[in-house]
C-alpha positions as CSV (number, residue, x, y, z in Angstrom):
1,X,10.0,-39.0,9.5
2,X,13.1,-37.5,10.0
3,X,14.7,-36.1,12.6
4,X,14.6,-33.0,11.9
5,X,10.8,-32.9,11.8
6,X,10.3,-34.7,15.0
7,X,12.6,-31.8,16.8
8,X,10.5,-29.0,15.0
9,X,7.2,-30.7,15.9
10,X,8.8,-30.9,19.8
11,X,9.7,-27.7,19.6
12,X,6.6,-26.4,18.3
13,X,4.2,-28.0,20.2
14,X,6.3,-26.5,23.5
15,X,6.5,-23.3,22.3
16,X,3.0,-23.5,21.7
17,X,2.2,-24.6,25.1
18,X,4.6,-21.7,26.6
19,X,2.6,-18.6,24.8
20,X,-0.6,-20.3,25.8
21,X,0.4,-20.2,29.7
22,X,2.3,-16.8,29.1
23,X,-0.9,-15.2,27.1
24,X,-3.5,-16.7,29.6
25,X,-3.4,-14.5,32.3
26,X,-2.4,-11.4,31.0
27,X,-5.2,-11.3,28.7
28,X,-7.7,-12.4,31.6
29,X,-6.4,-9.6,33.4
30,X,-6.5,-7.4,30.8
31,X,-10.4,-8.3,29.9
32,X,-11.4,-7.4,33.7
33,X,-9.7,-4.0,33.6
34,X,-11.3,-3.5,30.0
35,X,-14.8,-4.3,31.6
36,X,-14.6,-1.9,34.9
37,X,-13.2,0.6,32.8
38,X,-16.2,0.5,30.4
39,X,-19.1,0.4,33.7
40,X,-17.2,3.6,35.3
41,X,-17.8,5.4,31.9
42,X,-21.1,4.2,32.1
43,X,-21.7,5.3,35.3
44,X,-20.1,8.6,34.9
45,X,-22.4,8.9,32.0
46,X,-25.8,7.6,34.0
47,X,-24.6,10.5,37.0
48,X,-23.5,12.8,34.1
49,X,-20.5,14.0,35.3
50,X,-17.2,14.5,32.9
51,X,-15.0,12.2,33.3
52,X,-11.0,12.5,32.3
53,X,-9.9,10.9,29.3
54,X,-6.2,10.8,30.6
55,X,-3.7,8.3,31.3
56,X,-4.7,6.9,34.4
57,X,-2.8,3.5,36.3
58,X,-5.5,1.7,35.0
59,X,-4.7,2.4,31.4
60,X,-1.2,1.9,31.7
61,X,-1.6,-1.7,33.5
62,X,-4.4,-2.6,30.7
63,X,-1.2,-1.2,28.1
64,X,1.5,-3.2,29.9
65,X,-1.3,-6.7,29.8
66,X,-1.6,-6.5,26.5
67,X,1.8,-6.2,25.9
68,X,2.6,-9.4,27.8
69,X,-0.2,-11.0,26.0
70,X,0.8,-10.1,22.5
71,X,4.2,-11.5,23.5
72,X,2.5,-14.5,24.6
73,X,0.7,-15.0,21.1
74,X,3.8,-14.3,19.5
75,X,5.7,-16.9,21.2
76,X,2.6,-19.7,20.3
77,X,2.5,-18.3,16.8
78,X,6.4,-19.3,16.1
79,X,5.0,-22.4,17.8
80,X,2.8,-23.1,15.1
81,X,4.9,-22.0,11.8
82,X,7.6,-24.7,13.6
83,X,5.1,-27.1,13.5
84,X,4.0,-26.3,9.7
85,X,7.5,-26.5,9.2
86,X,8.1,-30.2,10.4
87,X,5.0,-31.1,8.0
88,X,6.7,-29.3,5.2
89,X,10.0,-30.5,5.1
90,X,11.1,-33.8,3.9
């Protein structure tokens, strides 16, 4: 074990760590809007009135969430090729 691989498993692990806490509540957030978006199409479909396809706030904060999140993922995923990395190298 060299140091090299002990700094690339440090800074994996942390960077893994760091997109898990970034992606967490984004994608929470994300999930809930998702869900009352889907019951107020079904309940404009159960009252059977047309209801806008447009861009509403809600769609644009669910857009912005999943942005965040996907950055989150993207952060843990570097996280884990570091930590493949300090495996790999001898």
């Amino acid at each position: 074990m060299t140091l090299l691989n002990l700094a690339l498993w440090l800074l994996g692990v942390a960077l893994i760590a760091l997109g898990y806490r970034q992606a967490r509540g984004p994608w929470a957030r994300y999930q809930a809007l998702k869900e009352q978006d889907a019951n107020a199409s079904r309940y404009e479909a159960w009252r059977g009135g047309i209801r806008d396809n447009g861009t509403t706030g809600a769609s644009v904060a669910m857009e912005i969430l999943r942005n965040q999140a996907r950055r989150g993922a993207t952060i843990a995923v570097v996280g884990f090729v570091l930590v493949f990395l300090g495996f790999l190298i001898r």
